[in-house]
MARTI-349483 format. One record per residue (C-alpha): residue in three letters; x, y, z negated. Coordinates in Angstrom, 1 decimal, m for minus. Layout:
residues N
@residuo->ala, x->X, y->Y, z->Z
...
This chain:
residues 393
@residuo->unk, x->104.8, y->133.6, z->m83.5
@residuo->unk, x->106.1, y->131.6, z->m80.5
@residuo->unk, x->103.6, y->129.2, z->m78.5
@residuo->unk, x->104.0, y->125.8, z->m79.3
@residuo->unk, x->106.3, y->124.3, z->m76.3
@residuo->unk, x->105.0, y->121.0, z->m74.9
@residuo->unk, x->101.6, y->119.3, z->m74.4
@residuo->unk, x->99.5, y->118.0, z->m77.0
@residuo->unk, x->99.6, y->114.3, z->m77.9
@residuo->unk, x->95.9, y->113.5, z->m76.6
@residuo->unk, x->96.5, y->115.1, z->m74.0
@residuo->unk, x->98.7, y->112.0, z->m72.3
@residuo->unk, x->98.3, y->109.5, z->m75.4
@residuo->unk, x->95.8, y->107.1, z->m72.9
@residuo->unk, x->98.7, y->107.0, z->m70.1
@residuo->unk, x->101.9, y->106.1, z->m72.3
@residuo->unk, x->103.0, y->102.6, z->m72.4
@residuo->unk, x->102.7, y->100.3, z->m75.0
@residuo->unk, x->106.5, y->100.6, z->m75.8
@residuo->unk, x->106.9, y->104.0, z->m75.0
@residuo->unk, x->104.1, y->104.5, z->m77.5
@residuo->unk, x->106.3, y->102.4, z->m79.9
@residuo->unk, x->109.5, y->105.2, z->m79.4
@residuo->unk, x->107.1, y->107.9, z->m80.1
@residuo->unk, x->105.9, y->106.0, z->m83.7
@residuo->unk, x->109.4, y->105.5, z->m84.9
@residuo->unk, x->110.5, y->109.3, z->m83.9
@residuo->unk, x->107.4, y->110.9, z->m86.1
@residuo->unk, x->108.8, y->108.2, z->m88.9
@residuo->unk, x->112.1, y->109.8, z->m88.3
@residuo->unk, x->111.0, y->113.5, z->m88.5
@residuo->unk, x->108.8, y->112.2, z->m91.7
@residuo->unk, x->111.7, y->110.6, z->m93.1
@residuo->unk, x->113.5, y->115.0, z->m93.1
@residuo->unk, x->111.0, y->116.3, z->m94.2
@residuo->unk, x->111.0, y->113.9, z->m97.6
@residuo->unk, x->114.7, y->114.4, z->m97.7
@residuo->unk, x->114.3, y->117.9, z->m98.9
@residuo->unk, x->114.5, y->118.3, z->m102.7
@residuo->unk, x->112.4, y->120.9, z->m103.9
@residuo->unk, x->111.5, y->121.9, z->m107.7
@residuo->unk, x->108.3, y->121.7, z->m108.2
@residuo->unk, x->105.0, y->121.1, z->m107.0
@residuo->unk, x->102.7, y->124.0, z->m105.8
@residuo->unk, x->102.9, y->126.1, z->m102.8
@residuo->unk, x->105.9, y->127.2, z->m100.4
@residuo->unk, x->105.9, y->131.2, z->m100.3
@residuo->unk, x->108.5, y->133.9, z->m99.5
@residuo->unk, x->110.0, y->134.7, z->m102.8
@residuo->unk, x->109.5, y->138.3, z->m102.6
@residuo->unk, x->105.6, y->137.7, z->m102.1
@residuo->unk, x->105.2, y->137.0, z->m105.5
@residuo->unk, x->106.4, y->139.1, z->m107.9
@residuo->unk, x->105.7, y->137.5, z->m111.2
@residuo->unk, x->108.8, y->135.2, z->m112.4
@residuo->unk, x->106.3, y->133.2, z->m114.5
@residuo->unk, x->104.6, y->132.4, z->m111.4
@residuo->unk, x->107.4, y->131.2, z->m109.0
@residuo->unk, x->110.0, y->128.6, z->m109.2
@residuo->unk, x->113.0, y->128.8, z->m107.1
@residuo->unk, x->114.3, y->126.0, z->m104.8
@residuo->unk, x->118.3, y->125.4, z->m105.2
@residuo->unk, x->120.8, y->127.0, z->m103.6
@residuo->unk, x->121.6, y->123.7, z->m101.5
@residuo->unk, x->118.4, y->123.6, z->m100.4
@residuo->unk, x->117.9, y->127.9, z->m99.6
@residuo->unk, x->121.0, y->129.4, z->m99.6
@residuo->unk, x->119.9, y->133.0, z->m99.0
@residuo->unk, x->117.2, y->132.4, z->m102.0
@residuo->unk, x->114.3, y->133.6, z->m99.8
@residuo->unk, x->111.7, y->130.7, z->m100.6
@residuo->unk, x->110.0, y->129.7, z->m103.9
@residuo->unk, x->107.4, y->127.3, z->m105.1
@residuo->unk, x->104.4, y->128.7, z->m106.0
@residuo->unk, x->100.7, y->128.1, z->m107.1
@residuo->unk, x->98.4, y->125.7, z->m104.9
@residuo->unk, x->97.0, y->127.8, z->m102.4
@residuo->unk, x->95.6, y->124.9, z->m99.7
@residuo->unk, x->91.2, y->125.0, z->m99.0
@residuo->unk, x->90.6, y->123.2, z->m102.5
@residuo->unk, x->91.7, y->125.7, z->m104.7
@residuo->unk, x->90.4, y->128.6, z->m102.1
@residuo->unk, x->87.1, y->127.4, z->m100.1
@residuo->unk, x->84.0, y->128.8, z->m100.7
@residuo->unk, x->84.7, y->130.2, z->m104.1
@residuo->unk, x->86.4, y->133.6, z->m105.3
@residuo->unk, x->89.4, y->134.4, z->m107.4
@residuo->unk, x->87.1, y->135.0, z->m110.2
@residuo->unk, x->85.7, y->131.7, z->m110.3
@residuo->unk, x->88.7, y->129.3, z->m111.2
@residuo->unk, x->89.2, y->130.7, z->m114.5
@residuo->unk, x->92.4, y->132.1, z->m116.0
@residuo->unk, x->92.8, y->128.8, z->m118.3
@residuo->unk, x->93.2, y->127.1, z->m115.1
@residuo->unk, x->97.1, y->125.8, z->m114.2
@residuo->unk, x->96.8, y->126.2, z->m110.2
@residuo->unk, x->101.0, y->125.7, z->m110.4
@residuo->unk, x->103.6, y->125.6, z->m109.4
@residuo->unk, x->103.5, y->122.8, z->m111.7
@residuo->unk, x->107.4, y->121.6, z->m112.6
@residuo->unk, x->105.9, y->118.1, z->m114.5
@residuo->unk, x->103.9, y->115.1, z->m112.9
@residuo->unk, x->101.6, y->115.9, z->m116.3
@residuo->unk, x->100.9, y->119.6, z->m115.4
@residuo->unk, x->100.4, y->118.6, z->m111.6
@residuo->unk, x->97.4, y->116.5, z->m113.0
@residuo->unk, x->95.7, y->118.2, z->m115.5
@residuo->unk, x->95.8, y->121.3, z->m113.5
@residuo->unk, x->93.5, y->118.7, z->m110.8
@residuo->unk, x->91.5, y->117.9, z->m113.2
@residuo->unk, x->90.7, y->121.5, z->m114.7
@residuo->unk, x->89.9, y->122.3, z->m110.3
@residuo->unk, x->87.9, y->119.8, z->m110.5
@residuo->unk, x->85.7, y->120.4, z->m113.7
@residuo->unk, x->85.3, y->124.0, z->m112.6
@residuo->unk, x->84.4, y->123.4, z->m108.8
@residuo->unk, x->81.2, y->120.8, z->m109.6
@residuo->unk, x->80.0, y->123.3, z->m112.3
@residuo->unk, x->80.1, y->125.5, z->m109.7
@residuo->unk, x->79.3, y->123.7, z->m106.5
@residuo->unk, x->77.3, y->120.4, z->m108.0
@residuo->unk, x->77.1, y->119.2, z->m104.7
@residuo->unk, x->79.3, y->118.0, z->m102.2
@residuo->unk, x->79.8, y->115.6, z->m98.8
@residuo->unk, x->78.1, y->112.4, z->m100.4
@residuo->unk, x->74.2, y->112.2, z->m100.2
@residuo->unk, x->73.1, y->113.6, z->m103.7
@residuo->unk, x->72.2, y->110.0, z->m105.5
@residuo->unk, x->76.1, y->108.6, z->m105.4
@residuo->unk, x->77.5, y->112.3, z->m105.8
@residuo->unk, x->76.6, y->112.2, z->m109.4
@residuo->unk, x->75.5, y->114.9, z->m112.3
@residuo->unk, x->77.5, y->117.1, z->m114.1
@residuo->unk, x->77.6, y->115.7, z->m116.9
@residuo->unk, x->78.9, y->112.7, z->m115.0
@residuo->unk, x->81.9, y->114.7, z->m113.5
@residuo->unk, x->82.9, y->116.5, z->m116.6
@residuo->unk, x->82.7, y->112.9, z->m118.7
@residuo->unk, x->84.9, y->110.9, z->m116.4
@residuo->unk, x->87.8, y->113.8, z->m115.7
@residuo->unk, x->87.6, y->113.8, z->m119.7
@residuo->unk, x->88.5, y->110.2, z->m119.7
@residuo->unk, x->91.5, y->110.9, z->m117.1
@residuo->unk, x->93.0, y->113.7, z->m119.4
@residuo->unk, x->93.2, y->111.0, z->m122.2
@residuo->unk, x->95.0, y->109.3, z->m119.8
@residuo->unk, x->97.0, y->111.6, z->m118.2
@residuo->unk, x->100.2, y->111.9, z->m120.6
@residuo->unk, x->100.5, y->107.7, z->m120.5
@residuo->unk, x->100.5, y->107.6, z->m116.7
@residuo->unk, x->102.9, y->109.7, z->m116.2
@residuo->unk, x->105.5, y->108.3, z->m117.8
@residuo->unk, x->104.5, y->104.7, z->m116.1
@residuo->unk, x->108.6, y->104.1, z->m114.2
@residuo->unk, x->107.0, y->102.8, z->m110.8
@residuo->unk, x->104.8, y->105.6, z->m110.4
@residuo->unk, x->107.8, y->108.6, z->m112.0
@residuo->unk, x->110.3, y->107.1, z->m109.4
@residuo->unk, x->108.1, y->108.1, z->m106.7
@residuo->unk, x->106.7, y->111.1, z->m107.6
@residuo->unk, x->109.6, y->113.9, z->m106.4
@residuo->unk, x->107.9, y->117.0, z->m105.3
@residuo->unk, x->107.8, y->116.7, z->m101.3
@residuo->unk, x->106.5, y->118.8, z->m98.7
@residuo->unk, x->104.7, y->116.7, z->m96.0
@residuo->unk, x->102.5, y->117.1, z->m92.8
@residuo->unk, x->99.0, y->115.5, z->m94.3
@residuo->unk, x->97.0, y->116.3, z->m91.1
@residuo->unk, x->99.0, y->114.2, z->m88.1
@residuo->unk, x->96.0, y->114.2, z->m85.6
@residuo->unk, x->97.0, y->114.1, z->m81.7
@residuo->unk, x->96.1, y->117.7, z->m81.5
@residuo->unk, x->98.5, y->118.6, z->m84.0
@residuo->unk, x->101.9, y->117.0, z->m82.3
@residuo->unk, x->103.3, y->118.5, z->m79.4
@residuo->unk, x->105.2, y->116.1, z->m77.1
@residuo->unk, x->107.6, y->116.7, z->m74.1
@residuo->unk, x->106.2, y->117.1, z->m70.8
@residuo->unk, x->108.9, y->115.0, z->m69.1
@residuo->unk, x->109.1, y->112.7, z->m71.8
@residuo->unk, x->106.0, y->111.9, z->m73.8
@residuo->unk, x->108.2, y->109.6, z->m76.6
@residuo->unk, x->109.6, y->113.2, z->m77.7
@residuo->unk, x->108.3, y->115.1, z->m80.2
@residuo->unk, x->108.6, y->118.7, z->m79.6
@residuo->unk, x->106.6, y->120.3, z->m82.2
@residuo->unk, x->104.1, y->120.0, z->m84.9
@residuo->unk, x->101.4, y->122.6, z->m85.7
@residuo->unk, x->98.9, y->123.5, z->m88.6
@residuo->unk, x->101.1, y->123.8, z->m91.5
@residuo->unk, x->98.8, y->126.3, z->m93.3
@residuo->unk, x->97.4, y->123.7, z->m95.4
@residuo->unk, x->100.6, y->121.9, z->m96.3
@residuo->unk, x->101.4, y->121.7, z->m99.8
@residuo->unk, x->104.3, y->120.1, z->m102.2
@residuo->unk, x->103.0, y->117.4, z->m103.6
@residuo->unk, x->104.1, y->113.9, z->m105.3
@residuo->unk, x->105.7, y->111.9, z->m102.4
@residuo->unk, x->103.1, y->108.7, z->m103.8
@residuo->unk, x->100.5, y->111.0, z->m102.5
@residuo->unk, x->101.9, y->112.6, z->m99.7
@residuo->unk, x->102.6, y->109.1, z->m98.0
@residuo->unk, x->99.9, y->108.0, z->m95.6
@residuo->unk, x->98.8, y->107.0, z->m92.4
@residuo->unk, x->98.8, y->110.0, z->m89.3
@residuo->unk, x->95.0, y->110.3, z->m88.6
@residuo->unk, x->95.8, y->108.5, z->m85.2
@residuo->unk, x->97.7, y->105.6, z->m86.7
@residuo->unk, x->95.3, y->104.7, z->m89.3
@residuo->unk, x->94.4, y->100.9, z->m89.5
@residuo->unk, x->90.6, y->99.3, z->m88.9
@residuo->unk, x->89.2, y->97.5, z->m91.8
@residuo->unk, x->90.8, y->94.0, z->m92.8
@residuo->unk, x->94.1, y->95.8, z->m91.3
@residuo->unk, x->96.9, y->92.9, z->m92.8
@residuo->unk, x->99.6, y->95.2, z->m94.4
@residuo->unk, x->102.9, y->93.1, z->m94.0
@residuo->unk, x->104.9, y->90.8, z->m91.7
@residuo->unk, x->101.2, y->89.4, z->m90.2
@residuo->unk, x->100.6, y->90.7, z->m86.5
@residuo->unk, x->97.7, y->92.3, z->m85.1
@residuo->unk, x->95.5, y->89.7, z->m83.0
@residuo->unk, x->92.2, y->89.2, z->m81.6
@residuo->unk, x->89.7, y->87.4, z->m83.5
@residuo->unk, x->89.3, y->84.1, z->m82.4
@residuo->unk, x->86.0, y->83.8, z->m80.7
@residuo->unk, x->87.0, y->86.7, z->m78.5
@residuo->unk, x->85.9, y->84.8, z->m75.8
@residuo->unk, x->82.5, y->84.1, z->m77.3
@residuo->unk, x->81.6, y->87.8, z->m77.8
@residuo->unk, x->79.4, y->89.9, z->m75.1
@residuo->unk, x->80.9, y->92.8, z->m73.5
@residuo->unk, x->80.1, y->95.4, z->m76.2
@residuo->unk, x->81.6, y->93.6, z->m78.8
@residuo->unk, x->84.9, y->92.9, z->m76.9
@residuo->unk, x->85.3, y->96.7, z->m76.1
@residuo->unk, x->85.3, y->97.2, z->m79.8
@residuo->unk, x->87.2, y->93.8, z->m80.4
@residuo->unk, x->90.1, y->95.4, z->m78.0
@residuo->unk, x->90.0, y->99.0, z->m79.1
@residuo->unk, x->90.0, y->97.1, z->m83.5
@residuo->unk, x->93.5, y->95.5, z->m82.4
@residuo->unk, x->95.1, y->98.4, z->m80.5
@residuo->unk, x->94.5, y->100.6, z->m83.3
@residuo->unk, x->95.7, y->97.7, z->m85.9
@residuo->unk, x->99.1, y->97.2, z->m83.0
@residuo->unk, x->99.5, y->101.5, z->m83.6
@residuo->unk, x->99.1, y->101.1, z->m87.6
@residuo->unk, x->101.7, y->98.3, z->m87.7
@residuo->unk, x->104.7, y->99.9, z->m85.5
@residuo->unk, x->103.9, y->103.0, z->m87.9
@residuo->unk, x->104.2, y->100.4, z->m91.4
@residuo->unk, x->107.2, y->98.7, z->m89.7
@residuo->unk, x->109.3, y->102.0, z->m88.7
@residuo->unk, x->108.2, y->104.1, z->m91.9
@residuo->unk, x->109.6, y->100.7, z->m93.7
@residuo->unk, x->113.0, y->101.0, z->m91.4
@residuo->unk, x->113.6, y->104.7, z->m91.3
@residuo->unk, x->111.8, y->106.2, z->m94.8
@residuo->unk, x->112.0, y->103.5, z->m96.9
@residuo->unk, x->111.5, y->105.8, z->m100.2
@residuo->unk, x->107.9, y->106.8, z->m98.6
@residuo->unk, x->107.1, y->103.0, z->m97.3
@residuo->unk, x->107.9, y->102.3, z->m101.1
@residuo->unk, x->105.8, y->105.5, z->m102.5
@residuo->unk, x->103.1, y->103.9, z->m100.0
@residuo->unk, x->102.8, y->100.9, z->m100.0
@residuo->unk, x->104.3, y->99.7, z->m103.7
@residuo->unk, x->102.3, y->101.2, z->m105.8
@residuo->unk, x->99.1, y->99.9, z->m107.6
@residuo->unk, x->96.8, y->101.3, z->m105.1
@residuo->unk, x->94.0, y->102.1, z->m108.1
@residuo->unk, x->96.9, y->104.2, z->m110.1
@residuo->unk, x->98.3, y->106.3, z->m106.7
@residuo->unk, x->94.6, y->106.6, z->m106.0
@residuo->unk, x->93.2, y->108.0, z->m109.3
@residuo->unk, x->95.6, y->111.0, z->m108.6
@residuo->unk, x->94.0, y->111.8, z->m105.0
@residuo->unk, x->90.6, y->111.5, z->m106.6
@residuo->unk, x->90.8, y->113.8, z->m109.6
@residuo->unk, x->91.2, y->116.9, z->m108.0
@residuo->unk, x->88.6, y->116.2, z->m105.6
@residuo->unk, x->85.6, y->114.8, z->m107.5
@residuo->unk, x->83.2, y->117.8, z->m106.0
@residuo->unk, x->83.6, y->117.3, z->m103.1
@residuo->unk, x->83.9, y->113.2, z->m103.0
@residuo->unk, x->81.9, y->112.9, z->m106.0
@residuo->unk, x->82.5, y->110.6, z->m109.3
@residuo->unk, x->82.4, y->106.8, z->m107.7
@residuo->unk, x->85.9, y->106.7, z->m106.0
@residuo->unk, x->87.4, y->107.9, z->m109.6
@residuo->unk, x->85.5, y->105.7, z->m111.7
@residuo->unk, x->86.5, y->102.8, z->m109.2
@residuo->unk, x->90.1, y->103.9, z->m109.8
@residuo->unk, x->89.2, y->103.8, z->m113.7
@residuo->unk, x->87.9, y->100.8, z->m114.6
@residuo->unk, x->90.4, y->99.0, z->m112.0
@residuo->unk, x->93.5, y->100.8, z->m114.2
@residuo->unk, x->91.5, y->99.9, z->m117.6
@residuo->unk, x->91.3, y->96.1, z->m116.0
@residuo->unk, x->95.0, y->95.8, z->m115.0
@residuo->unk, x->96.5, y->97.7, z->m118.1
@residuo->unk, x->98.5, y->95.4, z->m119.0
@residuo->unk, x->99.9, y->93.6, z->m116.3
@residuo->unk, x->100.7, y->96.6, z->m115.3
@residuo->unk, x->103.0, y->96.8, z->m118.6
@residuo->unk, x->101.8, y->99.6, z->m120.3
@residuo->unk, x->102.7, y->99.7, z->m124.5
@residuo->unk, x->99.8, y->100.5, z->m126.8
@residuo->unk, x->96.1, y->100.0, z->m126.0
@residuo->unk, x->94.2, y->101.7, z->m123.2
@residuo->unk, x->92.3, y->104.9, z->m124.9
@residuo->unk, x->89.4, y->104.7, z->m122.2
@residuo->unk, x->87.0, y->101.9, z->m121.9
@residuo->unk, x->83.9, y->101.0, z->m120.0
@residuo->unk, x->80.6, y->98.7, z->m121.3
@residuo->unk, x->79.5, y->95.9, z->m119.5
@residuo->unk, x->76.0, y->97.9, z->m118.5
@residuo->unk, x->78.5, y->100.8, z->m117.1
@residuo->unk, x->80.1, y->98.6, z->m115.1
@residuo->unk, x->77.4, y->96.8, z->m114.1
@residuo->unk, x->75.8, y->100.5, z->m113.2
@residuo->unk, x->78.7, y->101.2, z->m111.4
@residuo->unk, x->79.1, y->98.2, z->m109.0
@residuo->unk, x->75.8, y->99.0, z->m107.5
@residuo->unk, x->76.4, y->102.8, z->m107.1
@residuo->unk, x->80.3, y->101.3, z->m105.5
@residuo->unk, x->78.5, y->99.2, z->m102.8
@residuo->unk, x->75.8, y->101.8, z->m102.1
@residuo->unk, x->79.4, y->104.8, z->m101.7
@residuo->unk, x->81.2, y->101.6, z->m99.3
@residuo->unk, x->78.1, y->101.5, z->m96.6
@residuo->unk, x->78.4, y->105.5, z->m96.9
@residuo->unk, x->81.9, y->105.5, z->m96.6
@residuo->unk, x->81.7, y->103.0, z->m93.8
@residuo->unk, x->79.1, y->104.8, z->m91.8
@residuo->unk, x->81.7, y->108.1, z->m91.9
@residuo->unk, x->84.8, y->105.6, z->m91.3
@residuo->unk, x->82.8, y->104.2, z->m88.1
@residuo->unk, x->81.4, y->107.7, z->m86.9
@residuo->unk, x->84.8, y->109.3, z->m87.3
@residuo->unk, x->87.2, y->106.4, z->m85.3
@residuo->unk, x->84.8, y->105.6, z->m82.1
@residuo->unk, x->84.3, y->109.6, z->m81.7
@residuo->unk, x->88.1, y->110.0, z->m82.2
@residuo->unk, x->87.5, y->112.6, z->m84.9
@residuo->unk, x->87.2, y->114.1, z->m88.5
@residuo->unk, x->84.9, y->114.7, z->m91.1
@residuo->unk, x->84.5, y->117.6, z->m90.0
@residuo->unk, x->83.9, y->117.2, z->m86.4
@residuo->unk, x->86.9, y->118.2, z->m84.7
@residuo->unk, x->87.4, y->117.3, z->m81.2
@residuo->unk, x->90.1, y->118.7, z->m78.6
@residuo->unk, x->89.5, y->121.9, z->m76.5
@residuo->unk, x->89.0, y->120.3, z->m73.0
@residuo->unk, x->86.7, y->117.3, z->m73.9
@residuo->unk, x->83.8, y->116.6, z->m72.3
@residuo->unk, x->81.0, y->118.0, z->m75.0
@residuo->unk, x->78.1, y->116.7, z->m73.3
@residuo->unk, x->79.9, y->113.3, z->m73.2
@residuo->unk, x->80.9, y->113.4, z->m77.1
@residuo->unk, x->77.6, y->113.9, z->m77.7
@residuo->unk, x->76.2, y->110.9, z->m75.9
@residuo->unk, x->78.6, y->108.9, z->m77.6
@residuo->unk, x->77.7, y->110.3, z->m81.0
@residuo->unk, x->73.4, y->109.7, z->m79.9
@residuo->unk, x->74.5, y->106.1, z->m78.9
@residuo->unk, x->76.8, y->105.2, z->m81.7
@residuo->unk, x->74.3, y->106.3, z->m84.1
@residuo->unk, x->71.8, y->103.5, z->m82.5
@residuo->unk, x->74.2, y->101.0, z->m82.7
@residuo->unk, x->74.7, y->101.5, z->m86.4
@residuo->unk, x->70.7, y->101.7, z->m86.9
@residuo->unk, x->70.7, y->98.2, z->m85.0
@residuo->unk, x->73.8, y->97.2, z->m87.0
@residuo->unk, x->71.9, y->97.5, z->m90.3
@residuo->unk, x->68.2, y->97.1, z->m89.6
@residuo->unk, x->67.9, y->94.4, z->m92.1
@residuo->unk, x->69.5, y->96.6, z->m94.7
@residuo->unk, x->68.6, y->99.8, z->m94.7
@residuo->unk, x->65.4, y->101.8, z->m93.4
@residuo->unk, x->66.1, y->104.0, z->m89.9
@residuo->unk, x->65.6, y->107.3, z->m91.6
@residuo->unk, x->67.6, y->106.2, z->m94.7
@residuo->unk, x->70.9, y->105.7, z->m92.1
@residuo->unk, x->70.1, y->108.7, z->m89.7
@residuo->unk, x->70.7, y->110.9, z->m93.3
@residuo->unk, x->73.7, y->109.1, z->m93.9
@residuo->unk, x->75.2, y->110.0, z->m90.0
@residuo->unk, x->77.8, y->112.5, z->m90.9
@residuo->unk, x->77.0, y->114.5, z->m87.5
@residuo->unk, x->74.0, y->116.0, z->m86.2
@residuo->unk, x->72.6, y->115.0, z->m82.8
């Protein structure tokens, strides 16, 4: 294994220009833009073909794609199908791939997902919006009854081509030249990577996501209008809001320029319906509002969105009454994680680059936590949001 030539992005991110920051955005759409060029089979795992020696258990790639036939697609090998649990417990009845249909692809999600809560009933929400077994098991049976429709809907099958992409684009992951900082030298931490749908595989790079009320489309990022009427605080935040919203557009405009078939995979599909499929795998861990959500808005729009027959799934009025208060109680969660994560420039799971000032990071984190006590004082109870802080002090 060779070192990874150049510096990391982070590293000199804070002293590029506006404009050379714009060259590096429309290179990483470029490099995007090769890696969903490449046709592969199906979806799954990338292996060596001679590390797996059951035929049943490998598809191989086309001979215009690998012409010494050393690769195959294999079964989903990535930290859902692996953390924390044994071989023993995803169960034999259980399609981890390579899956060569969109159909397959999900059920096998939702059969991961059925087996992980009744093994790990628990997960990153706070217990109460997490949800009961029962709950998990009852709404991935309603997404198997709609599985086989759904994928055969045209907008989503045209964008579902099995496509191998980088899903973890933080700064510390791109290397950049160290005599040019608009050119991209390398990119690290591939282990995770899988072949997935290209509707789910399309996203924003960690450091290019968009603030909330980000304006997808032609609309330019700009300060709010009573910039001059807020205090200091508020127009260090005001600033940093439109800089990331500047980084999020010149990545929408280039992905739209130079990978249109992702910008379309993206950005042109009923978000509920691209969603549902990034939610039923994951139900464990995210627990059972962000599906339902996706449910009941897909039951709602069924037939605009020009599906045949009847729906086969449907919600009462008390269950989606139920379901609106647990949805705002998960949005001030999810908001809380969304806030932590962007002002300390991390994940959810804490990651910060080797060289940071730790004792500084965790000043930031102490005061940011304040602010969002003050922020909803008339809301919620102090102890009630220190629980809901994704990071310890």
């Amino acid at each position: 294994m060779e070192k990874a030539p150049g510096i990391q992005l982070f590293k000199v991110w804070d002293d590029i220009t506006e404009a050379d920051r714009l060259s590096l955005i429309k290179g990483l759409t470029q490099l995007e833009s090769q890696f969903a060029a490449i046709r592969f089979p199906a979806y799954g795992s990338l292996y060596f073909r001679h590390s797996i020696s059951k035929a049943s258990e490998r598809i191989l790639l086309d001979s215009s794609v690998d012409p010494t036939g050393s690769f195959c697609v294999g079964p989903a090998c990535g930290p859902a199908w692996t953390d924390g649990i044994s071989p023993a417990d995803i169960q034999p009845d259980i399609d981890a791939g390579p899956w060569p249909t969109l159909l397959r692809f999900g059920l096998g999600l939702t059969q991961r997902s059925i087996a992980r809560t009744r093994l790990r009933p628990a997960g990153n929400t706070i217990s109460l919006l997490h949800g009961a077994v029962q709950d998990h098991v009852s709404i991935l049976n309603a997404t198997q009854k709609l599985l086989p429709i759904l994928t055969k809907h045209p907008p989503l099958l045209e964008r579902s081509r099995a496509t191998m992409w980088h899903t973890d684009l933080h700064m510390g992951n791109i290397f950049v030249s160290q005599e040019d900082h608009t050119r991209i030298m390398c990119l690290i931490d591939w282990q995770s990577t899988s072949i997935s749908p290209l509707f789910l595989q399309a996203r924003w790079p960690a450091f290019l996501s968009p603030p909330e009320g980000y304006c997808e489309g032609p609309e330019h990022p700009k300060l709010p209008e009573n910039f001059g009427d807020l205090d200091a605080d508020e127009k260090k935040i005001a600033l940093f809001e439109n800089d990331r919203a500047t980084s999020a557009k010149a990545y929408e405009v280039a992905t739209y320029l130079n990978n249109h078939d992702a910008y379309t995979a993206r950005w042109e599909i009923f978000d509920p319906l691209r969603e549902h499929f990034s939610r039923i795998g994951d139900t464990w861990d995210d627990g059972v509002v962000p599906l339902r959500t996706c449910l009941i808005r897909i039951v709602e729009n069924w037939e605009q969105m020009g599906f045949p027959d009847s729906c086969p799934i449907h919600f009462t009025s008390a269950e989606i009454a139920l379901h609106e208060t647990r949805l705002s109680e998960y949005a001030q969660w999810h908001e809380i994680q969304d806030f932590a994560q962007n002002y300390l420039d991390t994940d959810a799971e804490g990651w910060v680059p080797p060289g940071v000032d730790w004792a500084k990071k965790r000043l930031q984190n102490k005061a940011l936590l304040e602010l969002m006590i003050e922020r909803l004082k008339s809301q919620k109870p102090e102890g009630e949001v220190r629980r809901m802080w994704p990071f310890p002090l």
